[in-house]
N, C-alpha and C positions, 0 to 999 in steps of 0.2 A: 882624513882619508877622502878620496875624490870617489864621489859617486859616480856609476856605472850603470846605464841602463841595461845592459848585456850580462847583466846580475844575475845568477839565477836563482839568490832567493828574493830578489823583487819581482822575476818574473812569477814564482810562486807566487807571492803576495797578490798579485794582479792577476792572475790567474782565480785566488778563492774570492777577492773581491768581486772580478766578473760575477762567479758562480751565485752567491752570495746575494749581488743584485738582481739577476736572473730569476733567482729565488723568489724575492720580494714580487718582481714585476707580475712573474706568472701569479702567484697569489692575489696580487687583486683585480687580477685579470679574471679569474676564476670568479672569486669572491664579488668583488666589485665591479663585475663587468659593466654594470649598465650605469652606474656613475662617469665611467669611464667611456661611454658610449653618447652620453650626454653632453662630458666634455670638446669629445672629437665632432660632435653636431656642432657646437658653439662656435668652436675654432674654423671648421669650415663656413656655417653660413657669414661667418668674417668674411674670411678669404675666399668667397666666391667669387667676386667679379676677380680674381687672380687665377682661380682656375677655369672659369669663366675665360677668360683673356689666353692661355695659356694651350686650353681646349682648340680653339678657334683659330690659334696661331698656328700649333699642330695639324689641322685639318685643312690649311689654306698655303700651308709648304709646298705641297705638291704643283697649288697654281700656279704660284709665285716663280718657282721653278721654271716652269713651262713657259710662263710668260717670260722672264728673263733670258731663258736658253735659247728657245726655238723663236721667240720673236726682236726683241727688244735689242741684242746679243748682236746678230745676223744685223739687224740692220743697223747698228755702230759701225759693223766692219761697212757696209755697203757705204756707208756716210764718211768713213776712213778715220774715223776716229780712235783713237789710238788707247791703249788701257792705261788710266789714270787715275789716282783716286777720286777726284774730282768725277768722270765719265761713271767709276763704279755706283758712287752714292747717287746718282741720277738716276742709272739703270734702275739700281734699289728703289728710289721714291716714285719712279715713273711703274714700277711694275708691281709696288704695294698700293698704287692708286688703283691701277687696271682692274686686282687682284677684289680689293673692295666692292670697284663698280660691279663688278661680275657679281659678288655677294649679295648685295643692294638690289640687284636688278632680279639676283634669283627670289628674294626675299618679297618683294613686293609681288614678281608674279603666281607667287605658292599665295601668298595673304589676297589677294585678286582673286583667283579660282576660288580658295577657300569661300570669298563671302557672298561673290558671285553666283555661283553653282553648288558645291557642294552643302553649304549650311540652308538652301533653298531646298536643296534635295530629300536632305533626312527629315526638314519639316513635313515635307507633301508627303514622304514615305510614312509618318506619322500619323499625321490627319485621314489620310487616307487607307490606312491599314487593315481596316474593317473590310473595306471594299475588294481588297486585294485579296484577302480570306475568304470571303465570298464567291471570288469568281473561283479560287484554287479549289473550293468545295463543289463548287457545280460543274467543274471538270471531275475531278475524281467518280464522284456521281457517275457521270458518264463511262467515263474511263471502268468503272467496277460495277458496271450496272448487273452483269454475269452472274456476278458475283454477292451476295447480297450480306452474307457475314464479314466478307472481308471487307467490304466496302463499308457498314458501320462502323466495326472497329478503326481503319482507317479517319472516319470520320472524326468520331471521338479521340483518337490523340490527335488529330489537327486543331479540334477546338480547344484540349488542353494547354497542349503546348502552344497554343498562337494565342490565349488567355495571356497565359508567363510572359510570352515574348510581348504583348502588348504593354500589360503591366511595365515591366521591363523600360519599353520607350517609353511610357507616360510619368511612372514616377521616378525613374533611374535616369535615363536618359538626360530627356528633353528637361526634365524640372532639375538635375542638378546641371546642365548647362544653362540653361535660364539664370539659376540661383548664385553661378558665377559668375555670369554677366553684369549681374545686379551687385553683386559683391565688387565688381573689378570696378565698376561704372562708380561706386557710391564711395569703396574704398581710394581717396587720394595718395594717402599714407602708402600702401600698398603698389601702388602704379607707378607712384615714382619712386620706390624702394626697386622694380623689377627695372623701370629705365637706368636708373644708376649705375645699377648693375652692370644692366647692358653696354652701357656706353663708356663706364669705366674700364669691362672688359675689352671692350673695342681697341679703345686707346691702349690697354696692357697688349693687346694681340700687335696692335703697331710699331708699337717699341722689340718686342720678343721677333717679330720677321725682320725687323731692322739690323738686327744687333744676332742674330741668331748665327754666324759665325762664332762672333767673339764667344756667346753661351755657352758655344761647345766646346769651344778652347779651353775656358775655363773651368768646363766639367771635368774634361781632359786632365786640367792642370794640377786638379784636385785628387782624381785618379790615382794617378802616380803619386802624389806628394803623398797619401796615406798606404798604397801599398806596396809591394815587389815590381819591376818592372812585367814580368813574366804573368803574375795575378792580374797587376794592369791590364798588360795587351788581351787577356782573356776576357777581360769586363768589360773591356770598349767593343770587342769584335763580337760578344754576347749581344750589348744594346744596338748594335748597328742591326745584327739578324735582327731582333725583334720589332725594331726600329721599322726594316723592309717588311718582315711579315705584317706589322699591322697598317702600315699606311699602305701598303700594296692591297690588303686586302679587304678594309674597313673603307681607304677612298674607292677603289674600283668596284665595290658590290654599290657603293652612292651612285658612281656614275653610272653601272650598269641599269639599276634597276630606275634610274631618271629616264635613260632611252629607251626603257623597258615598258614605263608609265605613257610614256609620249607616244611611243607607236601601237601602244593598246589604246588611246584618247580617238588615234585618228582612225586607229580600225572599229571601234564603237561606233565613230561619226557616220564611217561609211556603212557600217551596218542597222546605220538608226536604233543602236541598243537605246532601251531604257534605262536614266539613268547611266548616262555613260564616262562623265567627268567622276562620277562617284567611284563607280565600278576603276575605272583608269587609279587610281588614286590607292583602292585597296590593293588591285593586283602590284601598281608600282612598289606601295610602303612592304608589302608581306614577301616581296621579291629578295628584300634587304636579310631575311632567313636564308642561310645556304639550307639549300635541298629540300625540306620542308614547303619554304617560303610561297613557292608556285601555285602549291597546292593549298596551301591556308587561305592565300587569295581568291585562288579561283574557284573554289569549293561555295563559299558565301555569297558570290558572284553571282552563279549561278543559279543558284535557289532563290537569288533580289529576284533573277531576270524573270524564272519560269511562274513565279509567285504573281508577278504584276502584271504577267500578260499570257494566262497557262489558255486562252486560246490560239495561240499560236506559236507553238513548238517549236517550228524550224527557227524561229528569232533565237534562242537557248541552243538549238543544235548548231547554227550558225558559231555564235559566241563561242561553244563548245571546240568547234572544228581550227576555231581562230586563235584561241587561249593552247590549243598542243601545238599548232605547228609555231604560233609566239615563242613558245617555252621550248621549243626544239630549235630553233634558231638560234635563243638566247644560250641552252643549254650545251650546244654543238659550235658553235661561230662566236655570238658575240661574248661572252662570259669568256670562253678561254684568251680571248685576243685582249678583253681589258684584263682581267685577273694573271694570267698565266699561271705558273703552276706555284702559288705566291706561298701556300702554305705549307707543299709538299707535303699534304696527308691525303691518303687512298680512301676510298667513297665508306668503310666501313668505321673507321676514323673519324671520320665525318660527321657521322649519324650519331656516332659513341658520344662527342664531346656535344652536339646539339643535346642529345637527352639526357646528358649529366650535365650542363650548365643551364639548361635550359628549366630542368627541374631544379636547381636550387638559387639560380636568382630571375626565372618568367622570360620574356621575352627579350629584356637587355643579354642575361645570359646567352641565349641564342643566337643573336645577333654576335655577340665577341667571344664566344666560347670557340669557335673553328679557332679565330688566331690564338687564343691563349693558349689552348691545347695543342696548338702547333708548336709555340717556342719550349713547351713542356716538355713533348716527344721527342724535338730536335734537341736538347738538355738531356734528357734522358741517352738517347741515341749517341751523342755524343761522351756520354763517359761510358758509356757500354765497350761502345769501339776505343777508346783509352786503354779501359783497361786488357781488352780483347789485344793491343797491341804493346803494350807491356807483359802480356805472356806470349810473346810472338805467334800470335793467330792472326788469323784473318777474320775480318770483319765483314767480308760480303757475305750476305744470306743466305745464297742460293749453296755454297759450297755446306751448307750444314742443314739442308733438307733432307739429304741421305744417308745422315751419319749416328750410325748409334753407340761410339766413342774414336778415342783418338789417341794415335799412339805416341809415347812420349819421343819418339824420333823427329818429332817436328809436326808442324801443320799441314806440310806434304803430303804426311800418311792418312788417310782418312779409311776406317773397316765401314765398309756395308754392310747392312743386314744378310742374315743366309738368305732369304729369299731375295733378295736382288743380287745377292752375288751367283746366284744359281742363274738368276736374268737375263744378267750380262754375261755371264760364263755362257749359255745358249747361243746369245747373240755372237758372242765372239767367235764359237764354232760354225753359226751358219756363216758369217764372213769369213774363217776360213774356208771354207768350202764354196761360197763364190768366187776364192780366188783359186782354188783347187780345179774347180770348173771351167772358170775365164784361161786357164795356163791349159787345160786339156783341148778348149776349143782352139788355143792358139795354136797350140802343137798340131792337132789334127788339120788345120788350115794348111800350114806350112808343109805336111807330109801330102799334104793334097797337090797344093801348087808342086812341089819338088817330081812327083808322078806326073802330073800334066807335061812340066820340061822335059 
C-alpha cells in the first residue's frame, strides 16, 4: 500500500507526537530551566563573534544603502556606466569600504574623547568632590540663612547623601574601573579573546552586507518551501514591517541623539559649562531613551553643574535655558524629520511600553521596548481588523466612539446613546430651523424688492 502524507491518521499521529514533545519541552523548561539556561549561555558565548558580526551588519544596512543609492549609484550613471555584474560587485566593495571607514573613523573619535576628556573629567570630579560639597554647603548656608531649621536639616542630608555618593565614587566607581583596567592590562587571555571577537565579527559583518541580497532570497526560499503560499506572503510582509520599525527607529534615535550630543558639546563650549564633553556625552547617550531620555540626562547634568560652581547660578540657568530649547528643537524638528512616524504609536503608548520593558529588562528595555511594542500593537491591530472584517465591520475607530450596539442590518446601522440621540435630534431641530429662518428671510427680501418695483 503506498503511503500518503495526506493521511489523516498519520496526521493524528503527528499531531499527539507534536503534543507529546511539547509536553517534554515545557517540563524541563519548568523543572530544569536554568540547566537549560546555561546551556544557551555556552552556545551563545560560542557564537558570539556570529552575532557579533551579524548585529553590525544589521546596523550598518542603512549606511551601506545610502552610500550606494545616493552616492556611488549617481555617479556610475554620471561616468555612463552601464549596470553590470561586474559595475554591481564594485559599487558593493567600494560602498562596504566607505561604510567601514565611516565606522573606524566613528570609533576612534568616541575612544579619543573618551580618554582625552571624559575619563580626565570623572577623575577631577572625584578628587575634588569634597571641595564641590563644600562650596554647595556654604551657598545653601547663605541661601537659608532665614531660615535656621531648614537650613540644618538641609544641611545634614547633604552631608548624608554626598557621604553615599562619595563612598559610591571611591569604592564603586573609581576602584572597580581601576580594577578593570588592571584586570584588562594583566589579563592577555582575555584581550585577545574580546579582539577575536571583534574582528572575526567584522569579517562576518563583511560577508553578511556582501551577500545580503542572496540571505534574503534564501530566507525567502525557505519560506515558502515550508509553508502555504498565503501563510508565506504574511511572514515575509510581517518581517519586512518589523524589519522598518526597528531599523527606522533603533538607527534614527543613533543618529538623532549623535547630533543631539554634538550641538550640546558646542553649546557647553560656548557657554564655558563645566565639564562640558561629560555633560554632552550624558545628555547625547540618555537622548537614545524615547521620552524619558532628555530628561534622565539633563536632570544629573544639572545638579554636576550647580554643585561645582553654586556661586554662580546663571552658569546652571544658562544650561537650563539651553538644554529646553535643545530638546524642543530635537523634540519638534529634528526627531520627527529623522524618525518619522516610524513606530506609529501615540505618546501614551509610548510611555506604556518604556515602563513595561524598561522595568523588566533596565535600560536595554527602554531603549528597544518602543519598537518591540510597536510591531506587538501593529500584530495585534492587525488581526483585530481581520477579524472586524470578516464579520463585515468596519475597522475605523472613530466610527465606534458613539455606539453603544449594532444592529444586525449591517455596519451601516449604528444606535446612539439616548442622550446623544436627544443631542443630535436638538441639533437637527435647530438646523431645521435655520433653514426655516434663511427661507423666511428670503421670502421677505423678495416680497420686499417685488413692492419697491
Amino acid at each position: 500500500m503506498k503511503f500518503k502524507l495526506e493521511n489523516k491518521y498519520f496526521r493524528w499521529g503527528l499531531t499527539a507526537f507534536l503534543v507529546i514533545a511539547a509536553s517534554i519541552i515545557f517540563y524541563y523548561v519548568v523543572f530544569y530551566g536554568s540547566d537549560i539556561k546555561v546551556g544557551i549561555m555556552v552556545v551563545t558565548n560560542i557564537l558570539m563573534p556570529v552575532v557579533f558580526g551579524l548585529v553590525t551588519a544589521y546596523l550598518l544596512t542603512p549606511v551601506l544603502n545610502f552610500i550606494e543609492n545616493k552616492i556611488l549609484l549617481p555617479l556610475c550613471d554620471k561616468c555612463r556606466l552601464h549596470a553590470s555584474p561586474k559595475r554591481n560587485s564594485v559599487v558593493r566593495g567600494a560602498g562596504i569600504f566607505l561604510t567601514f571607514l565611516l565606522l573606524f573613523a566613528l570609533i576612534y573619535n568616541l575612544f579619543g574623547m573618551l580618554l582625552s576628556q571624559i575619563v580626565p573629567s570623572i577623575q577631577n570630579i572625584v578628587l575634588n568632590f569634597d571641595y564641590y560639597i563644600n562650596n554647595f554647603i556654604r551657598w545653601l548656608n547663605r541661601f537659608l540663612e532665614d531660615n535656621v531649621e531648614l537650613k540644618n536639616y538641609a544641611t545634614r542630608m547633604v552631608n548624608t547623601y554626598s557621604a553615599d555618593v562619595e563612598a559610591w565614587l571611591n569604592n564603586t566607581l573609581f576602584t572597580t574601573t581601576s580594577e578593570l583596567v588592571r584586570r584588562v592590562s594583566l589579563s592577555v587571555i582575555g584581550v585577545l579573546k574580546v579582539l577575536w571577537n571583534f574582528i572575526i565579527g567584522l569579517i562576518i559583518s563583511v560577508y553578511v552586507l556582501a551577500g545580503k541580497e542572496k540571505f534574503a532570497g534564501q530566507a525567502k526560499k525557505i519560506t515558502y518551501a515550508l509553508f502555504e503560499k498565503n501563510t508565506a506572503n504574511i511572514i515575509i510582509r510581517n518581517f519586512r514591517f518589523t524589519h522598518r520599525t526597528f531599523i527606522g527607529f533603533i538607527g534614527g534615535k543613533i543618529v538623532d541623539s549623535l547630533i543631539i550630543g554634538i550641538l550640546c558639546f558646542i553649546g557647553t563650549a560656548v557657554l564655558h559649562t563645566p565639564y562640558g564633553a561629560l555633560v554632552s556625552v550624558i545628555v547625547g547617550v540618555t537622548n537614545v531613551i524615547p521620552f524619558f531620555g532628555p530628561y534622565l540626562g539633563a536632570i544629573p547634568s544639572i545638579i554636576l553643574i550647580f554643585v561645582v560652581d553654586p556661586a554662580h547660578p546663571l552658569n546652571c540657568a544658562y544650561f537650563v535655558v539651553f538644554i529646553v530649547i535643545l530638546q524642543q528643537f530635537d523634540g519638534n524638528f529634528l526627531g520627527p524629520k529623522i524618525l518619522g512616524n516610524s513606530t506609529g504609536l501615540t505618546g501614551f503608548w509610548v510611555i506604556f511600553a518604556i515602563t513595561l520593558f524598561g522595568g523588566l529588562f533596565g535600560v536595554p528595555g527602554m531603549i528597544v521596548g518602543v519598537p518591540v511594542f510597536a510591531v506587538m500593537y501593529a500584530a495585534i491591530k492587525s488581526m483585530v481588523n481581520a477579524a472586524l472584517t470578516k464579520k463585515n465591520m468596519p475597522y475605523e475607530t472613530q466610527k465606534y466612539m458613539r455606539v453603544e450596539k449594532i444592529d444586525e442590518q449591517g455596519f451601516h446601522d449604528f444606535v446612539q446613546r439616548p442622550a446623544e440621540r436627544k443631542k443630535w435630534a436638538r441639533m437637527g431641530k435647530r438646523k431645521e430651523n435655520y433653514k426655516e429662518t434663511g427661507k423666511r428671510a428670503e421670502t421677505n427680501s423678495r416680497q420686499n424688492e417685488e413692492r419697491e418695483d
